[in-house]
N, C-alpha and C positions, 0 to 999 in steps of 0.2 A: 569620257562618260561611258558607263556601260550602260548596254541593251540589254532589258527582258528577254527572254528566249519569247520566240511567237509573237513579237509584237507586231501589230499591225505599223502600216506609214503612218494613219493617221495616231496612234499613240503614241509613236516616236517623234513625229511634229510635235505635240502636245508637250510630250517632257523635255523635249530640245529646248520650245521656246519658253518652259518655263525655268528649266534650269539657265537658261544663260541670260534671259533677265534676272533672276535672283543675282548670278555671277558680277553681271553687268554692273548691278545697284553696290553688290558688297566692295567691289574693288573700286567702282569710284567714292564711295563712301570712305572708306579706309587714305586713297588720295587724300579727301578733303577733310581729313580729321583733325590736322593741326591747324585748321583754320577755326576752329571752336563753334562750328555749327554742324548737327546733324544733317543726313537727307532730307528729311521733311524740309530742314531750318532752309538748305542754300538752294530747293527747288522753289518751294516760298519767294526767297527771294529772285530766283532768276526769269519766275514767271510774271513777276511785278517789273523787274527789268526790260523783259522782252516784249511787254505789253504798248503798246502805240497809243492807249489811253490810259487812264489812272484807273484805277480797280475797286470795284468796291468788296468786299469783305464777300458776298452772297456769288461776285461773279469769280473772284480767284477761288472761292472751294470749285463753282463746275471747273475752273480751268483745272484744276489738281487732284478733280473727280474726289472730294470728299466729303462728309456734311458740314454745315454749317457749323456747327461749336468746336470740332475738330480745327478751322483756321481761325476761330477766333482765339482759340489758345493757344495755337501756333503765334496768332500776331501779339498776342499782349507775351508772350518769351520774348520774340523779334523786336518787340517797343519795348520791353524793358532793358533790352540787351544794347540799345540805342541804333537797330537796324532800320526800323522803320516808324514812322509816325501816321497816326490816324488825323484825318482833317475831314470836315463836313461838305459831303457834295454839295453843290452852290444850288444845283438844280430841285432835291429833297433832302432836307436837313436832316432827317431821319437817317439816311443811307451818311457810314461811313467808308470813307475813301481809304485806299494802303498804297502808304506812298514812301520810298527811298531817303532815307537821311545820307546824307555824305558818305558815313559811314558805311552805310548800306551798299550802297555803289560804289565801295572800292573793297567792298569784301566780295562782293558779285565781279569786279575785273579781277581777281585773286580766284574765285571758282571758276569764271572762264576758262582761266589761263590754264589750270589744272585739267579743267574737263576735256578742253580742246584737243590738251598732250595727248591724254588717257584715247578719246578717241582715233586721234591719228596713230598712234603707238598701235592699238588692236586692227585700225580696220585698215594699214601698210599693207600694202601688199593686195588687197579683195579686189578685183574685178571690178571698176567703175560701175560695167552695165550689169552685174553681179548685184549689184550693192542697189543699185534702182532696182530692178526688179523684188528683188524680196522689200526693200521697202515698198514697194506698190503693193505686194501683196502682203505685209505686214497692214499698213492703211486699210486695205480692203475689208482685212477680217474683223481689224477694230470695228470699222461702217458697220458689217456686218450681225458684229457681238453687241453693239448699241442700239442698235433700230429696237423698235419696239415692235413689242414679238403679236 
């Protein structure tokens, strides 16, 4: 990646870490193409997998920080694609639930498998305490860019 002449650290942070999340997203996207689901489609799904409860619709957009109509046409692609099924929270029938069909959770062990590679593939080699540290300070800046101002 080239550098602007005169850039400050703090605008080479800036385009560092926006360039190589772009990077990041295209190449594992590109991985997981022959699996017949978008980015959007297998983070969808891997954030309803990773979840320790069942999700409702209103909580997986905060988890995937999107608005509302945005995952609900994410999920009715996903339910029509036979990824996921909507079922009626027990507790407010109103609130629907997004929850894994078979299907679902063997196309999410298939993005694992991909994601896992792609990550150990890139981050071979990085410094363990390397690799924590900028994660602590990636977390931080997130905390930071979220609080409310």
């Amino acid at each position: 990646m080239s550098q602007l002449p005169d850039s400050t650290p703090e605008e080479r942070f800036a385009a560092a870490l926006h360039a190589t999340a772009r990077s990041w997203r295209l190449a594992l996207d590109a991985r997981l193409k022959d699996l017949g689901v978008g980015q959007s489609g297998w983070l969808t799904i891997a954030m309803i997998a990773k979840s320790k409860v069942d999700l409702s619709q209103r909580a997986l957009a905060d988890l995937l920080a999107v608005e509302g109509p945005s995952v609900v046409a994410m999920v009715d692609r996903l339910e029509q694609a036979g990824l996921v099924t909507r079922a009626p929270d027990p507790g407010d029938r109103r609130v629907k639930l997004v929850l894994l069909t078979d299907a679902g959770r063997a196309l999410y062990a298939k993005v694992r498998t991909q994601a896992d590679a792609f990550r150990a593939s890139v981050l071979a080699g990085v410094d363990p305490d390397e690799l924590a540290a900028a994660t602590r300070l990636l977390e931080a800046l997130r905390e930071r860019i979220e609080e409310p101002l």
